[in-house]
NUVOKE-414855 format. One record per residue: x, y, z of N, C-alpha, C in turn. Coordinates in Angstrom, 2 decimals. Example, Ala and Ser with C-alpha at 12.3 -4.5 7.8 and 13.67 -1.06 7.14 Angstrom:
# residues 2
      n_c1      n_c2      n_c3     ca_c1     ca_c2     ca_c3      c_c1      c_c2      c_c3
     13.19     -5.69      7.80     12.30     -4.50      7.80     13.20     -3.30      7.80
     12.85     -2.25      7.08     13.67     -1.06      7.14     12.90      0.03      7.87
***
This chain:
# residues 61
      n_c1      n_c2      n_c3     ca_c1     ca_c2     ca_c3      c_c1      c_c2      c_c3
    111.58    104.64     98.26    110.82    104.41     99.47    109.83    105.55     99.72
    110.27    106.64     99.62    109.24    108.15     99.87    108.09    108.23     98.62
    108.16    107.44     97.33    107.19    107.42     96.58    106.18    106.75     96.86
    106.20    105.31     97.53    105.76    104.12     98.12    105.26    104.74     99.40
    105.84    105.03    100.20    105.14    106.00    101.70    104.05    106.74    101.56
    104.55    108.03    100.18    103.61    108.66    100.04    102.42    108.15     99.35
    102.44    107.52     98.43    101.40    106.81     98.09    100.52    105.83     98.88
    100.76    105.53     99.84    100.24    104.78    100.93     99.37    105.82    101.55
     99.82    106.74    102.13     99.57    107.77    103.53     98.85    108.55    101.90
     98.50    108.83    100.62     97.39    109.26     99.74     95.85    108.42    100.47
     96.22    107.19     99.92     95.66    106.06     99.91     94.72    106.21    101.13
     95.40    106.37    101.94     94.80    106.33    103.87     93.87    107.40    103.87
     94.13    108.63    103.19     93.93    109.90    103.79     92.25    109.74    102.94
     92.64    109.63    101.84     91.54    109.72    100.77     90.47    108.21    101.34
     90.69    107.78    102.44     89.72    106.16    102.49     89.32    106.55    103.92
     90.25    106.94    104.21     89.46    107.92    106.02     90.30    106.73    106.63
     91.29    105.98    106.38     91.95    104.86    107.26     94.02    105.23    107.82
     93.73    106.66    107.49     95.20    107.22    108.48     95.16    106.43    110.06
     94.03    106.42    110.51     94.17    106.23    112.13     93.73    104.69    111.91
     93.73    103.88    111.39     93.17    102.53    111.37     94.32    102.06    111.49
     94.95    101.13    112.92     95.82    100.62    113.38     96.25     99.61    112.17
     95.48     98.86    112.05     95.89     97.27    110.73     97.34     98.45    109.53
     96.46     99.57    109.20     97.51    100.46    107.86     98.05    101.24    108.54
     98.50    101.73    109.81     99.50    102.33    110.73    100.83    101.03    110.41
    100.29    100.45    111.12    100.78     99.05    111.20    102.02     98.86    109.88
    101.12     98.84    108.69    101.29     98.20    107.44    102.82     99.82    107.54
    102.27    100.99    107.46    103.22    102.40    107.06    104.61    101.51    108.25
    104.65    101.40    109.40    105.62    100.89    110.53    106.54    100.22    109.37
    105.80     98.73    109.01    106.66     97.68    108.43    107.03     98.40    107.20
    106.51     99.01    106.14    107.17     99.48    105.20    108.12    100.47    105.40
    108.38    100.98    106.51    109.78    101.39    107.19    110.43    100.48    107.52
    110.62     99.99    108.18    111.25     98.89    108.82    111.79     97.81    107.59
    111.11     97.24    106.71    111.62     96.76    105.85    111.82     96.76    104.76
    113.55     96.94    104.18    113.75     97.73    102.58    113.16     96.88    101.46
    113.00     95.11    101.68    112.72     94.22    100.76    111.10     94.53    100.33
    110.09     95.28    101.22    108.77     95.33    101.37    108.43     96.10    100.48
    109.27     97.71    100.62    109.12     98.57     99.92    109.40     98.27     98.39
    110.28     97.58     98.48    111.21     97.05     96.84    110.40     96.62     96.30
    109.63     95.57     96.57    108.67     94.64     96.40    107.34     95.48     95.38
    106.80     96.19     96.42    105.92     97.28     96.29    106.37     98.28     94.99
    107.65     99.10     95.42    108.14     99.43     94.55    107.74     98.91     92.64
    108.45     97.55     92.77    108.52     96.85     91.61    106.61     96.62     91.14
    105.60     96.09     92.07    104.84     95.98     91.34    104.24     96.87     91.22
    104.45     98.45     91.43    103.93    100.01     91.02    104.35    100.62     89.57
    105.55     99.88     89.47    106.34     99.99     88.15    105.71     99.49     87.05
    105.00     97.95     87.51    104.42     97.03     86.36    102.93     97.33     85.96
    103.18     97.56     84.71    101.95     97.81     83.84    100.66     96.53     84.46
    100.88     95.43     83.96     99.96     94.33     84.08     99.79     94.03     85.44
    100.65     94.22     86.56    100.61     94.19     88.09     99.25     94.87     88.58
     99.99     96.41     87.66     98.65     97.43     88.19     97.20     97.46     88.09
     97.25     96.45     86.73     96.03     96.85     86.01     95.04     95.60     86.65
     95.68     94.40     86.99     95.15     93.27     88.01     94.70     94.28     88.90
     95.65     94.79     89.78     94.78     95.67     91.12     93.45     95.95     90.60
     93.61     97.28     89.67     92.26     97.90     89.19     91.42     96.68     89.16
     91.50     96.12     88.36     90.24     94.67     88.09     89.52     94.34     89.15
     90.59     93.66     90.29     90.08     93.67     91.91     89.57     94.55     92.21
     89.93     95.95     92.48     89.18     97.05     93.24     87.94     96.87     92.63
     87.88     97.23     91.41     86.56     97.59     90.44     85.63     96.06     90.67
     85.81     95.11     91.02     84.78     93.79     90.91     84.50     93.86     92.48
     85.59     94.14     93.78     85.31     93.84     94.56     83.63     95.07     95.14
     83.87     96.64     94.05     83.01     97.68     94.42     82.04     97.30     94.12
***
């Protein structure tokens, strides 16, 4: 869970969106729920999970 947190609250800090209620929000529920983090967890783990993200980020820039 503290790998997943911290990687989130990276994420925020480096996008200027720490104080942006919607990803306050999002940090709340990934406390609040262990299945969310797991979830997350698991597709941080996966090679081909990750590399989809990248694809998105990089087409959506």
């Amino acid at each position: 869970m503290v790998k997943v947190l911290l990687v989130k609250v990276i994420i925020d800090d480096a996008n200027k969106l720490q104080y942006v209620k919607s990803h306050s929000d999002i940090r709340k529920a990934m406390f609040e729920n262990k299945l969310l983090v797991q979830r997350i967890a698991e597709y941080m783990d996966d090679e081909t999970i990750m590399e989809e993200f990248v694809k998105d980020i990089n087409q959506s820039e």
